[in-house]
Residue, then its C-alpha position, 0 to 999 in steps of 0.5 A: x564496572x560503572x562503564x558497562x553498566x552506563x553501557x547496558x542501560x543505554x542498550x535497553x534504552x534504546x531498545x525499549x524506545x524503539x519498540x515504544x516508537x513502533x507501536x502501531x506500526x503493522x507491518x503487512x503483506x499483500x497479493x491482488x489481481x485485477x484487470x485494466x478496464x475502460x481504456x482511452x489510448x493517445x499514441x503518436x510517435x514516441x508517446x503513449x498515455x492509457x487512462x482507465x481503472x483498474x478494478x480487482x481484489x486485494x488481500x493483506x495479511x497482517x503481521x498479527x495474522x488478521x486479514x483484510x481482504x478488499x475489492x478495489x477500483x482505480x482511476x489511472x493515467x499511465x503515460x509512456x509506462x509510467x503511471x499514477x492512481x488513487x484506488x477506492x479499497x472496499x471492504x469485501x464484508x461491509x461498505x467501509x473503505x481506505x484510499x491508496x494513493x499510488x505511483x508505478x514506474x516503468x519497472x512495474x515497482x510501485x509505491x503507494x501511501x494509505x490516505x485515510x478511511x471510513x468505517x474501521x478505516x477511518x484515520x488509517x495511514x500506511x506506505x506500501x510497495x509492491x511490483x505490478x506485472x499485468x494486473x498481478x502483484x505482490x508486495x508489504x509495508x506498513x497498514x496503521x488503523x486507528 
């Protein structure tokens, strides 16, 4: 008896500090469009590199149901199809702001961190992945707000 009730205790230990250890934690799902504008392009050879900005709409949905909807602007450099960016992620109803920082591969997978804000913004962090393909994508992760 001692056994089992050692042994549900620490189940409900575990499972209490999980869920203390995620508090704050909001999962997310998020879509855009958008398109690649201002393009410079090198290519001799086997060697391509585009810089420009992507600029478009974000919407994330947040597991609470909150959505944040955002127009962005993103100075990129892809070279030989793979690329890196920091986007300036504005929100669509005031002039508050998140950075994302990013990286895509050839593959079109993208992986990205929330690097702090200002406004309603101010202290956010987060990691984000996603697939791009054209300028269109969809993906999830973590939105943590202060």
């Amino acid at each position: 008896m001692f056994k089992l009730k050692t042994i549900i205790i620490t189940v409900l230990a575990t499972m209490i500090f999980a869920k203390i250890s995620s508090a704050g934690h909001h999962q997310m799902t998020m879509m855009y469009g958008g398109e690649f504008t201002n393009m410079n392009i090198v290519a001799n050879g086997d060697h391509m590199s585009v810089s420009g900005a992507f600029i478009g709409t974000n919407r994330m949905t947040m597991e609470n149901g909150d959505v944040i909807q955002t127009n962005f602007m993103c100075p990129a450099l892809f070279i030989n199809g793979d690329g890196n960016g920091t986007c300036k992620m504005k929100d669509a109803k005031s002039e508050d702001f998140w950075v994302l920082v990013w990286h895509c591969g050839v593959d079109g997978q993208c992986k990205g961190d929330a690097v702090n804000g200002t406004g309603r913004f101010e202290g956010v962090t987060g990691k984000m992945s996603w697939w791009n393909d054209s300028g269109w994508g969809e993906g999830s992760g973590t939105f943590i707000m202060k």
